[in-house]
DRENSENU-629087 format. One record per atom (N, C-alpha, C): x, y, z; atom name; residue number from 1. Coordinates in Angstrom, 2 decimals, decimal comma, always signed. Layout:
N
{{X Y Z} CA NUM};
...
% end
This chain:
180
{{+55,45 +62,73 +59,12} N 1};
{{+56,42 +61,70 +58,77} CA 1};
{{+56,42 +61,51 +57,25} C 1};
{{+57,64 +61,52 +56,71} N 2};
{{+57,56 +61,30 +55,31} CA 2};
{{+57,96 +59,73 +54,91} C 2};
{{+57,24 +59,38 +54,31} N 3};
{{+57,80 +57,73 +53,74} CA 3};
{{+58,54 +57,83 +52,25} C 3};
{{+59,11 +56,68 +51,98} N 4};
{{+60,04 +56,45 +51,18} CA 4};
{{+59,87 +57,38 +50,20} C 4};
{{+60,94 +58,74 +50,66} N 5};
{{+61,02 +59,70 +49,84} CA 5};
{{+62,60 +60,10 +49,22} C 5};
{{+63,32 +58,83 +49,36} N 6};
{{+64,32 +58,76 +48,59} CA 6};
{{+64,44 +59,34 +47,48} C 6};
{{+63,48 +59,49 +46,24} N 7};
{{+63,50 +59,86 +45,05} CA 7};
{{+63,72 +61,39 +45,07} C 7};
{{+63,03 +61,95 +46,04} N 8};
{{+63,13 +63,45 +46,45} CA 8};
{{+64,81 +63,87 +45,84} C 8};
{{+65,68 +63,12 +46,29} N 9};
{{+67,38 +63,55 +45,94} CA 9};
{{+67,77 +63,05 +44,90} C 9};
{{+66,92 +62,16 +43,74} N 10};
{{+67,31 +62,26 +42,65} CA 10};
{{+67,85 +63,40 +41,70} C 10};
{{+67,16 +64,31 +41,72} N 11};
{{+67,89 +65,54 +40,71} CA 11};
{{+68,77 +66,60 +41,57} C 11};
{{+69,40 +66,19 +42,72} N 12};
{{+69,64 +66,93 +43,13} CA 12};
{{+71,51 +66,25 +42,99} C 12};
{{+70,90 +64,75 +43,16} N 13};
{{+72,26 +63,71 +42,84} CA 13};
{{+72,79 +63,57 +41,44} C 13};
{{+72,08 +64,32 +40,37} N 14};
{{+72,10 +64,15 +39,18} CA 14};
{{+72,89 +66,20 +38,79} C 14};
{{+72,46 +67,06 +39,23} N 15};
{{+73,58 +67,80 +39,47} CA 15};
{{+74,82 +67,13 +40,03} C 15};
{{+75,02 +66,50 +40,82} N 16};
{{+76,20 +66,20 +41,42} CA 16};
{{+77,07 +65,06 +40,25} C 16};
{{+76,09 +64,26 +39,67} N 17};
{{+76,43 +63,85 +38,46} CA 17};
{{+76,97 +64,77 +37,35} C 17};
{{+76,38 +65,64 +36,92} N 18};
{{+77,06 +66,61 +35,72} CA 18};
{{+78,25 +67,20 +36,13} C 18};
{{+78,53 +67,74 +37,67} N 19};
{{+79,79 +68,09 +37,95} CA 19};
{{+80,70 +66,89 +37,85} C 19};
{{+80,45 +66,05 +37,84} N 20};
{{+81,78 +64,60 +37,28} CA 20};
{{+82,10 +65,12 +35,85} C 20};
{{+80,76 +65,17 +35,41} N 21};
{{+81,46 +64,84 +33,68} CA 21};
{{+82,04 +66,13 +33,68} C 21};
{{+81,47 +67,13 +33,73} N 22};
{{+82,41 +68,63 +34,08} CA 22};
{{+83,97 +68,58 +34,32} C 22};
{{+84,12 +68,21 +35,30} N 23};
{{+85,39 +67,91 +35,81} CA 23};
{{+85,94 +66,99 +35,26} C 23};
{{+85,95 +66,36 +34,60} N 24};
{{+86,57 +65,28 +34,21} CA 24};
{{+87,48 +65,74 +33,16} C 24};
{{+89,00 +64,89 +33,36} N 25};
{{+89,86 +65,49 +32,38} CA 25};
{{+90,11 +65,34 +30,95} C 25};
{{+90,77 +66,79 +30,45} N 26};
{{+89,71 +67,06 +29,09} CA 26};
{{+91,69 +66,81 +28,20} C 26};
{{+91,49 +66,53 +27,02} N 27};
{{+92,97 +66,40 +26,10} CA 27};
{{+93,64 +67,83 +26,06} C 27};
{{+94,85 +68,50 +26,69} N 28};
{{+94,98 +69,50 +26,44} CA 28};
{{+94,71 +70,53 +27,10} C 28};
{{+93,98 +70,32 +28,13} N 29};
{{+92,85 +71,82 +29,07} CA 29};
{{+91,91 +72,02 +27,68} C 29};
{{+91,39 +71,55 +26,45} N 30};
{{+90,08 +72,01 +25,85} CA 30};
{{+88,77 +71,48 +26,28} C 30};
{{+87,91 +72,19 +26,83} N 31};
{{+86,73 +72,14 +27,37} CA 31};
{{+85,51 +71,70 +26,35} C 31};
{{+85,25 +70,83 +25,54} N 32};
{{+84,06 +71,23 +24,51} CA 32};
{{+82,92 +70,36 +25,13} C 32};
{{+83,07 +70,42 +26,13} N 33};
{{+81,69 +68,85 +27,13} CA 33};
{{+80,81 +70,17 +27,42} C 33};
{{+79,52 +69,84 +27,19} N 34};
{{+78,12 +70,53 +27,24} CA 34};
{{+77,62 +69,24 +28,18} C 34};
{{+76,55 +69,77 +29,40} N 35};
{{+76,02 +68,89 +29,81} CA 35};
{{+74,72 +69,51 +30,15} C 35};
{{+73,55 +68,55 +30,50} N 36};
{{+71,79 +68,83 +30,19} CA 36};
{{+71,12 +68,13 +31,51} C 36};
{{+70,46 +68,52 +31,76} N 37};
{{+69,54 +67,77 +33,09} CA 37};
{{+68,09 +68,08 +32,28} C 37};
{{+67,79 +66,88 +31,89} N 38};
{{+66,05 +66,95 +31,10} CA 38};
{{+64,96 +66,67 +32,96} C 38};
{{+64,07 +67,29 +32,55} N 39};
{{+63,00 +67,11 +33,65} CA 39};
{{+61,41 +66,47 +33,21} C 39};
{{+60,78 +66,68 +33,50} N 40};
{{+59,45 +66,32 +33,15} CA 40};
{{+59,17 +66,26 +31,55} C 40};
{{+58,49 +67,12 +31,52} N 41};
{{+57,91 +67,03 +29,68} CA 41};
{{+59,40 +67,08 +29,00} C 41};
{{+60,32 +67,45 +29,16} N 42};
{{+61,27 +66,84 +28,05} CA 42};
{{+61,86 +65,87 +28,12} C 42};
{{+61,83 +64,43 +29,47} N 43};
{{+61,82 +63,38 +29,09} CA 43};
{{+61,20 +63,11 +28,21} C 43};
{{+59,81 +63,45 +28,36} N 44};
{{+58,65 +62,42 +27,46} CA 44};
{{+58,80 +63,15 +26,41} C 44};
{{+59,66 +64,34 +25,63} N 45};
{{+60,17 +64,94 +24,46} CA 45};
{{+60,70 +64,07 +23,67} C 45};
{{+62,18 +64,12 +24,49} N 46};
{{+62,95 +62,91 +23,67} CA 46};
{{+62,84 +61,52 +23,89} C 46};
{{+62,05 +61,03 +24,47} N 47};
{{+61,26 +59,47 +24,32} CA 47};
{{+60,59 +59,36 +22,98} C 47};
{{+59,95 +60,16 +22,79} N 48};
{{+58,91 +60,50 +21,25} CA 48};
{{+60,14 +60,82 +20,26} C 48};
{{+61,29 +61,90 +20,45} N 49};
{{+61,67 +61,72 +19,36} CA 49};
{{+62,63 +59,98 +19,26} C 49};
{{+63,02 +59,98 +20,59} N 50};
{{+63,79 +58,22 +19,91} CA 50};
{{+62,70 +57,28 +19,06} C 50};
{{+61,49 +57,13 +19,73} N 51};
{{+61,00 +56,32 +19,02} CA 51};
{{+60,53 +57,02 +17,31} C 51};
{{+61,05 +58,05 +16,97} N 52};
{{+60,73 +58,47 +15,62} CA 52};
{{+62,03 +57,57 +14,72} C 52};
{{+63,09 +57,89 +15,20} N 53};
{{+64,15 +57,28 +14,79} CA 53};
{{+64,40 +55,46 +14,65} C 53};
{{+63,29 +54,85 +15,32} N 54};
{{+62,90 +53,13 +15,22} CA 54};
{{+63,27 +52,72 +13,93} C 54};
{{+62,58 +52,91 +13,33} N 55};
{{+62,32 +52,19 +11,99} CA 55};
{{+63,65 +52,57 +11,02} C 55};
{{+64,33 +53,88 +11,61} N 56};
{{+65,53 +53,97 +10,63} CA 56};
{{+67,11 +53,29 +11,17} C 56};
{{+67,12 +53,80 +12,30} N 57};
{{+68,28 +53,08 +13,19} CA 57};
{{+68,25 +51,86 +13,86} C 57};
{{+66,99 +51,35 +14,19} N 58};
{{+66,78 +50,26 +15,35} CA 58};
{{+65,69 +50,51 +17,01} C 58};
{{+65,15 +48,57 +16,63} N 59};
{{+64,01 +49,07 +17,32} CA 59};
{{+64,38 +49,04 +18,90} C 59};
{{+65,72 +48,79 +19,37} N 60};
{{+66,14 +49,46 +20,55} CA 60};
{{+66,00 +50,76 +21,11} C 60};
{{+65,83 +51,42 +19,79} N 61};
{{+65,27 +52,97 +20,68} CA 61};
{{+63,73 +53,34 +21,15} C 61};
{{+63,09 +52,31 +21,07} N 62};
{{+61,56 +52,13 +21,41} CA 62};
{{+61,60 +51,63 +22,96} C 62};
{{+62,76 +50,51 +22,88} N 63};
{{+62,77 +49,95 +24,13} CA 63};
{{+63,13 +50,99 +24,92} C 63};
{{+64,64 +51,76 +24,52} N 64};
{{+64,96 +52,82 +25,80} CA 64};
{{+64,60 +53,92 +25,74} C 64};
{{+63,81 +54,04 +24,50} N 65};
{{+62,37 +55,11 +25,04} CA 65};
{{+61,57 +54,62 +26,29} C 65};
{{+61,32 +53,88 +26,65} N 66};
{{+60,27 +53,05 +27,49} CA 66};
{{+61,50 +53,42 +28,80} C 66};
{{+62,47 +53,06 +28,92} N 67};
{{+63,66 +52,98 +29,53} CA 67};
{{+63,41 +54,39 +30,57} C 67};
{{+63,62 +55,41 +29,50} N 68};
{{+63,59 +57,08 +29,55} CA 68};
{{+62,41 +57,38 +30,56} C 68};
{{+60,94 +57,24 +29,87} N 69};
{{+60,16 +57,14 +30,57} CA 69};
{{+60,08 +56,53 +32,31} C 69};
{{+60,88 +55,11 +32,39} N 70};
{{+60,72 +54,97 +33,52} CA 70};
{{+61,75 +55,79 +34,71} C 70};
{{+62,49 +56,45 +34,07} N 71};
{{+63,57 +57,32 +34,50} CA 71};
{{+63,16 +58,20 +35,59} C 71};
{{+63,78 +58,04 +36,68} N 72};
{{+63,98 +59,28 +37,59} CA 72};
{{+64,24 +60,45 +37,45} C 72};
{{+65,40 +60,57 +36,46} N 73};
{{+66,06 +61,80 +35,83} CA 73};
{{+66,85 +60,99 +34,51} C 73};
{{+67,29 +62,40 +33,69} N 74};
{{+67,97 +61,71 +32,50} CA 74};
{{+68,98 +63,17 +32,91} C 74};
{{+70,40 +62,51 +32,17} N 75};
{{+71,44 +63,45 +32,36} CA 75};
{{+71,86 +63,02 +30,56} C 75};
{{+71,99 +64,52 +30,32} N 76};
{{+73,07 +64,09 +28,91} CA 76};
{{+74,14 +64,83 +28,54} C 76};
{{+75,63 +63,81 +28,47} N 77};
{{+76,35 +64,46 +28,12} CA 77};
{{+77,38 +64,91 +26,83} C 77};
{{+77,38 +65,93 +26,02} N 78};
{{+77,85 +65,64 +24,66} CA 78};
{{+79,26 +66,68 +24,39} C 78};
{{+79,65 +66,77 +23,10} N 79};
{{+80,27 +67,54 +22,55} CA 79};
{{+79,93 +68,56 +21,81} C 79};
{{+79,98 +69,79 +22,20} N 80};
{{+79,49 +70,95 +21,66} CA 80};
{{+80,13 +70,77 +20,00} C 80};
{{+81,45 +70,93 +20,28} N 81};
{{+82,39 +71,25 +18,66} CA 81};
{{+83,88 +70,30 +18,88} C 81};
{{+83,95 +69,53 +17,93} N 82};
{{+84,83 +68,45 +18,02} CA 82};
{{+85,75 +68,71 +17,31} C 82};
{{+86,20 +70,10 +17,23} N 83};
{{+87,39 +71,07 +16,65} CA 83};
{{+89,04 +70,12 +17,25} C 83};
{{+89,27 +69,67 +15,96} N 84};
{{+90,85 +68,77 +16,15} CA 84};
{{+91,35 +69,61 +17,26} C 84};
{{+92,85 +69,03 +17,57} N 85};
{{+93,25 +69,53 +18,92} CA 85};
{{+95,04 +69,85 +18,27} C 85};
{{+95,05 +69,59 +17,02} N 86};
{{+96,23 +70,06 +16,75} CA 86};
{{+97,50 +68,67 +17,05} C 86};
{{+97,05 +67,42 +17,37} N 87};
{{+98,07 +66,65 +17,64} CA 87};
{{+98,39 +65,86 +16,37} C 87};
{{+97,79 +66,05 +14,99} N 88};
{{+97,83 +65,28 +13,55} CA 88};
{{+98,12 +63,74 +13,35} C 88};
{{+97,30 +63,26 +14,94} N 89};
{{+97,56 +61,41 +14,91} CA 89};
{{+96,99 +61,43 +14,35} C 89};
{{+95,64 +61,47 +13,18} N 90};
{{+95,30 +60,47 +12,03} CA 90};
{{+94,25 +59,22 +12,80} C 90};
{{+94,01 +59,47 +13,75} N 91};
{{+93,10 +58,15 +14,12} CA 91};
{{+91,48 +58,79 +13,36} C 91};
{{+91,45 +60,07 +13,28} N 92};
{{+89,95 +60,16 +12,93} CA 92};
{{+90,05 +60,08 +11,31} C 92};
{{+91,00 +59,41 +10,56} N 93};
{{+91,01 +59,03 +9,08} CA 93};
{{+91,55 +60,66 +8,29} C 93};
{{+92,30 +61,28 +8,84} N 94};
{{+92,31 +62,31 +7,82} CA 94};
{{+94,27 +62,31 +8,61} C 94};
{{+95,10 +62,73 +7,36} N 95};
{{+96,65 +62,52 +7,36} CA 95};
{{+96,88 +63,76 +8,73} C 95};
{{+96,08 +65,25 +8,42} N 96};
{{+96,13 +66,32 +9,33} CA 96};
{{+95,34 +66,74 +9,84} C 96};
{{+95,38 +67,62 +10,98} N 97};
{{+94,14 +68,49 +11,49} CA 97};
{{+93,95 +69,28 +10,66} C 97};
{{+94,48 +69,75 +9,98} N 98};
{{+94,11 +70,41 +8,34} CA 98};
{{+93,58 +69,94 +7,93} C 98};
{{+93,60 +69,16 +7,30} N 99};
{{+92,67 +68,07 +6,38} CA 99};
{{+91,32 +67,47 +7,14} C 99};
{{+91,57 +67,73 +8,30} N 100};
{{+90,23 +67,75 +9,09} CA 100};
{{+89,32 +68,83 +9,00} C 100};
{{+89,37 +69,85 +9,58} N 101};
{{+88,92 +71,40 +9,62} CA 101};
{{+88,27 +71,62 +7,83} C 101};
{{+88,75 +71,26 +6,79} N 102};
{{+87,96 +71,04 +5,69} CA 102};
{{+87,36 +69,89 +5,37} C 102};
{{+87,40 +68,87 +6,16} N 103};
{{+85,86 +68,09 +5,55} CA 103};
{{+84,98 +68,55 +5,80} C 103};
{{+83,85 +68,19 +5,10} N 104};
{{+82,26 +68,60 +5,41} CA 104};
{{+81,60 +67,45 +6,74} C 104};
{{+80,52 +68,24 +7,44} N 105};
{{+80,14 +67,38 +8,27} CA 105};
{{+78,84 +66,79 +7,45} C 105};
{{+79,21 +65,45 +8,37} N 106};
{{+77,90 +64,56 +8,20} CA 106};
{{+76,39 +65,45 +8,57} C 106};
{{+75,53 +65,38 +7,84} N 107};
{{+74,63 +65,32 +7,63} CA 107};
{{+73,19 +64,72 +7,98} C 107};
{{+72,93 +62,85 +7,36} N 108};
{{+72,55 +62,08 +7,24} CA 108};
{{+72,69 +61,20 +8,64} C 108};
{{+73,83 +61,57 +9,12} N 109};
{{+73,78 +60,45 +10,05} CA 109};
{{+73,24 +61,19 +11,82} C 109};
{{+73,39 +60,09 +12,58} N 110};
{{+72,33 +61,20 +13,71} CA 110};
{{+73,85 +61,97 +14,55} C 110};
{{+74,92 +61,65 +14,65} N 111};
{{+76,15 +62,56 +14,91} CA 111};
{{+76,87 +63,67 +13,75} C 111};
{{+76,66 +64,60 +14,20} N 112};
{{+77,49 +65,39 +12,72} CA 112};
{{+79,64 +65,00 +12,94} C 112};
{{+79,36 +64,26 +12,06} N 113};
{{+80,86 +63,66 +12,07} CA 113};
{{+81,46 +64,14 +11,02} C 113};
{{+83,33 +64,30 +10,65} N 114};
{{+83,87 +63,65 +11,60} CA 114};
{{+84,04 +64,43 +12,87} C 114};
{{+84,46 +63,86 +14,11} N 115};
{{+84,57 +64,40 +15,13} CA 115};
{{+86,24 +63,66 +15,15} C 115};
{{+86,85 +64,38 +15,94} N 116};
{{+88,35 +64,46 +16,90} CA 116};
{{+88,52 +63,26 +17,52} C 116};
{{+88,87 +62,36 +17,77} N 117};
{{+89,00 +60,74 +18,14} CA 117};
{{+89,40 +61,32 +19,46} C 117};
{{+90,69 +62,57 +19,76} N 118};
{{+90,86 +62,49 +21,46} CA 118};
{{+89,64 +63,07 +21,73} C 118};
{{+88,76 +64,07 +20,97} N 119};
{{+87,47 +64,65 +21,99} CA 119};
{{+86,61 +63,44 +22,13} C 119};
{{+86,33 +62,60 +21,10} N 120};
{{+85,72 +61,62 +21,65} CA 120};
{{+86,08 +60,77 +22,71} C 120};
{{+87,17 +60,25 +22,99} N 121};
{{+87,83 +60,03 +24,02} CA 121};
{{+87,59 +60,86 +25,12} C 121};
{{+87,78 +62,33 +25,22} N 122};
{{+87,16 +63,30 +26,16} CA 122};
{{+85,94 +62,64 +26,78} C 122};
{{+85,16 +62,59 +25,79} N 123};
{{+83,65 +62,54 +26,20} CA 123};
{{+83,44 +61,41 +26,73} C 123};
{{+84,09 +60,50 +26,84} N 124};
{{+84,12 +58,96 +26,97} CA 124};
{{+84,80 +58,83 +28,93} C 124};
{{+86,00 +59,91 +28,68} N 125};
{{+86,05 +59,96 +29,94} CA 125};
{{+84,97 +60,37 +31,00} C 125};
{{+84,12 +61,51 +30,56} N 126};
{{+83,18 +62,79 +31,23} CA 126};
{{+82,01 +61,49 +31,35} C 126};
{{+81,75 +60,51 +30,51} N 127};
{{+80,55 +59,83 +30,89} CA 127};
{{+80,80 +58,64 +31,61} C 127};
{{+82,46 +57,85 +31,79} N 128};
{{+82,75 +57,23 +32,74} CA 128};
{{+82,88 +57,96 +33,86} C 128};
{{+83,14 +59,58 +34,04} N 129};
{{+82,93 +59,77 +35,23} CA 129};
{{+81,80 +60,04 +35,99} C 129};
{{+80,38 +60,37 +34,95} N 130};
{{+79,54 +60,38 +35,46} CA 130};
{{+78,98 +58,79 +35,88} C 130};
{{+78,94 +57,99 +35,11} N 131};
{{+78,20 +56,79 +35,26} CA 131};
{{+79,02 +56,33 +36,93} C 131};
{{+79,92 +56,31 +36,89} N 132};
{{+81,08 +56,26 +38,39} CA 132};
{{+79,98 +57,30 +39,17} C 132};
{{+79,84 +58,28 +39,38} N 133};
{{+79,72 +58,93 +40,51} CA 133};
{{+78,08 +58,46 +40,38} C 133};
{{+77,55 +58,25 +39,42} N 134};
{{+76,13 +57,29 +39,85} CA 134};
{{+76,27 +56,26 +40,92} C 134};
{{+77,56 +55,64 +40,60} N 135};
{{+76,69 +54,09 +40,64} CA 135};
{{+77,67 +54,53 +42,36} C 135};
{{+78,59 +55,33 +42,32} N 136};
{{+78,97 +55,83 +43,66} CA 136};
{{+77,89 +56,46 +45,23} C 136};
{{+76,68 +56,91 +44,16} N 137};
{{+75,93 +57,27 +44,64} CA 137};
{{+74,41 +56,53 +45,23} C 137};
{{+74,70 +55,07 +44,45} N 138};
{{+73,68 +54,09 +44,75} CA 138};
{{+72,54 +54,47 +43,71} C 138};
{{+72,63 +55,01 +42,31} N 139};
{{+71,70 +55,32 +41,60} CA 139};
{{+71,79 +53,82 +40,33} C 139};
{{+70,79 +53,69 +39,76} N 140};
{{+71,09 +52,50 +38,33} CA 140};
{{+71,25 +53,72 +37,43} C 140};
{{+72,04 +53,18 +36,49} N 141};
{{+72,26 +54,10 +35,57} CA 141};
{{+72,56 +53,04 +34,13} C 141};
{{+73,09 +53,73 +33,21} N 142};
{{+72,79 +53,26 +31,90} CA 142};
{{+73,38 +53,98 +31,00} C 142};
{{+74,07 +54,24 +29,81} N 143};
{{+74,77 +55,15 +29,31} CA 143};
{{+74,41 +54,46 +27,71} C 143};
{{+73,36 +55,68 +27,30} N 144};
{{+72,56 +55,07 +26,04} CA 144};
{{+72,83 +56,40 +24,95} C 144};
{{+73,43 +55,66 +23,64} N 145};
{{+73,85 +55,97 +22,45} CA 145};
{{+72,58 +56,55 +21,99} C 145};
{{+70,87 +55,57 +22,08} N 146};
{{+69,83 +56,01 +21,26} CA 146};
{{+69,58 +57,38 +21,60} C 146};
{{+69,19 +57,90 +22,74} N 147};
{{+68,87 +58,73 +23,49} CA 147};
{{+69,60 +60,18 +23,05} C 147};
{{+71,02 +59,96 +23,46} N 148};
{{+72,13 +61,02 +23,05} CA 148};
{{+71,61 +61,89 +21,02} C 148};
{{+72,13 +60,12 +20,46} N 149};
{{+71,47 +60,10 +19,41} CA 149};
{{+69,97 +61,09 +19,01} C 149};
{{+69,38 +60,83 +19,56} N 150};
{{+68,07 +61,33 +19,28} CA 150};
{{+68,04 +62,82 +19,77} C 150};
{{+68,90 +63,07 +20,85} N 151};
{{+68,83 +64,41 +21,66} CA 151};
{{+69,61 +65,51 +20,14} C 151};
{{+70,59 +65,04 +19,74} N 152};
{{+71,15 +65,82 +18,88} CA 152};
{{+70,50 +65,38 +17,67} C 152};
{{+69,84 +64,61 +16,73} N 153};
{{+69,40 +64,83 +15,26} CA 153};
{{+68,24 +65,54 +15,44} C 153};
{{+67,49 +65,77 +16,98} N 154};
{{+66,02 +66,43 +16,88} CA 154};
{{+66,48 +67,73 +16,95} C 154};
{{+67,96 +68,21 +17,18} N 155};
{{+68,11 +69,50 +17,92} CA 155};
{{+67,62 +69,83 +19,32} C 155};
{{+67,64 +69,05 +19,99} N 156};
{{+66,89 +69,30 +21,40} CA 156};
{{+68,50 +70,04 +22,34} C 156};
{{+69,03 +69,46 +21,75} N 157};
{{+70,46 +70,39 +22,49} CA 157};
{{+71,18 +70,44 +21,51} C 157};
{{+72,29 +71,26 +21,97} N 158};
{{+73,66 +71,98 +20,92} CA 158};
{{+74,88 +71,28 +21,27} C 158};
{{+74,60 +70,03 +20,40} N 159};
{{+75,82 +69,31 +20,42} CA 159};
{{+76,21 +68,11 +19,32} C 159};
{{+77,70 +67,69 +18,78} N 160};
{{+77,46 +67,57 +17,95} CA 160};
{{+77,41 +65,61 +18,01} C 160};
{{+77,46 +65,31 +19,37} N 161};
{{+77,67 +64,15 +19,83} CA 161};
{{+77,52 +63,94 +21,05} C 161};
{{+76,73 +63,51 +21,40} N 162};
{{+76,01 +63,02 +23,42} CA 162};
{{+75,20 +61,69 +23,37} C 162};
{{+75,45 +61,64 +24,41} N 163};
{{+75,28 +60,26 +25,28} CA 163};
{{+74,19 +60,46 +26,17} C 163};
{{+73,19 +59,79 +26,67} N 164};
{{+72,23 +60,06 +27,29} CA 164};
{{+73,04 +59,22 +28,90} C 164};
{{+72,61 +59,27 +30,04} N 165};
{{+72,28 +59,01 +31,35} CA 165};
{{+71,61 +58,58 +32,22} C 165};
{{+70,19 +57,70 +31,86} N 166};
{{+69,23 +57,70 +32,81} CA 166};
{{+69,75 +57,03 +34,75} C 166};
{{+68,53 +57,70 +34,50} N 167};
{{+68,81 +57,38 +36,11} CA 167};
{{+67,75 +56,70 +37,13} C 167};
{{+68,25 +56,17 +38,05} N 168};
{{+66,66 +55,66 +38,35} CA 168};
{{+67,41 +54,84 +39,83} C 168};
{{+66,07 +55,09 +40,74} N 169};
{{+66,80 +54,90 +42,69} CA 169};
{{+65,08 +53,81 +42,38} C 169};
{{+65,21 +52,63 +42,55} N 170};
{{+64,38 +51,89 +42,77} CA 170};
{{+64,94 +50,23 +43,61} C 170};
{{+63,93 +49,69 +43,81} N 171};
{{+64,19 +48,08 +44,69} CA 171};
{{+64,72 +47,45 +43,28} C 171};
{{+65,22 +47,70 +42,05} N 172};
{{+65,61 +46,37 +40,91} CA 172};
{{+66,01 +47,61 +40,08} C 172};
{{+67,11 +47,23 +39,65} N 173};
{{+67,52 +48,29 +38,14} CA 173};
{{+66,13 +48,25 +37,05} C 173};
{{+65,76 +48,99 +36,54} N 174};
{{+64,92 +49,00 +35,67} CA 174};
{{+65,65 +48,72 +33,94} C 174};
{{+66,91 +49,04 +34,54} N 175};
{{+68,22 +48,92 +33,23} CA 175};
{{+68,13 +47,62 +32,91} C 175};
{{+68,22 +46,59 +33,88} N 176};
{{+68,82 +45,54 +33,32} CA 176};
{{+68,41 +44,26 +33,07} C 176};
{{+67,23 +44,00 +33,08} N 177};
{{+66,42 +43,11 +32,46} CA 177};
{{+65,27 +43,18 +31,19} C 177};
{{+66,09 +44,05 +30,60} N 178};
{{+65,57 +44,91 +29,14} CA 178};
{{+64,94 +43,71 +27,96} C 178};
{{+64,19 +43,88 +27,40} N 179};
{{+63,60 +43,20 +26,07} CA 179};
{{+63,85 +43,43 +24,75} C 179};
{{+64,31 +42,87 +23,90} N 180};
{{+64,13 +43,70 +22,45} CA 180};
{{+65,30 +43,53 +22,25} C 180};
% end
């Protein structure tokens, strides 16, 4: 007899999670959504690197380091290349997608910007559809900037902007009575 082995279908519900953001519709038919399923030692990877980033960004990433850790699974989903899309609306501050394609990227900051305002939008859809097919699924979930953040300035994935996912099948969200 097995007892409360619910957790057993966590990563298996967390594939079923990345096919949301997968599927999810993109500006145009352009595809640039990369998505990650971290497991064991590279949770506790990028937990260590968020909390490196504390003292420069904020000490919220200590907390959802702690967050990470208590995680079932972490899903992350980002933007590989935030290559304009050719529509020259001007919401990402530049008159053209020309004038885009020659700025320099950020550097300094933990997203290499600028990025495409509809890909960001893209990505915005791909992680409302994942956080949806979580919470569809009876999982707590959470959709954390530090995490994403930290996944791309450490290089832990190839992307130039992601969002982290945790996940977690317990008796109380572990999300939502947070400190700090």
């Amino acid at each position: 007899m097995r007892v409360n082995c619910e957790k057993d279908a966590v990563n298996q519900m967390a594939l079923e999670i990345l096919a949301a953001a997968r599927t999810a519709p993109k500006a145009k038919g352009f595809d640039n959504i990369v998505t990650y399923l971290l497991e064991g030692d590279e949770v506790e990877k990028l937990a260590a690197e968020m909390e490196k980033f504390a003292e420069k960004l904020g000490a919220f990433f200590i907390r959802d380091a702690d967050n990470l850790r208590n995680s079932d699974a972490v899903v992350l989903v980002g933007l590989k290349e935030s290559r304009p899309i050719g529509l020259n609306c001007g919401t990402c501050g530049f008159e053209t997608c020309a004038d885009f394609k020659n700025a320099e990227k950020t550097k300094e900051t933990p997203f290499a910007g600028p990025i495409c305002s509809v890909k960001s939008v893209d990505l915005g859809i791909a992680l409302g559809s994942a956080a949806a097919k979580a919470k569809d699924m009876c999982l707590d979930n959470r959709i954390m900037y530090s995490a994403g953040a930290a996944a791309c300035k450490s290089g832990m994935i190839d992307a130039e902007c992601a969002y982290a996912v945790p996940l977690s099948m317990s008796g109380k969200s572990i999300y939502f009575d947070r400190q700090k």
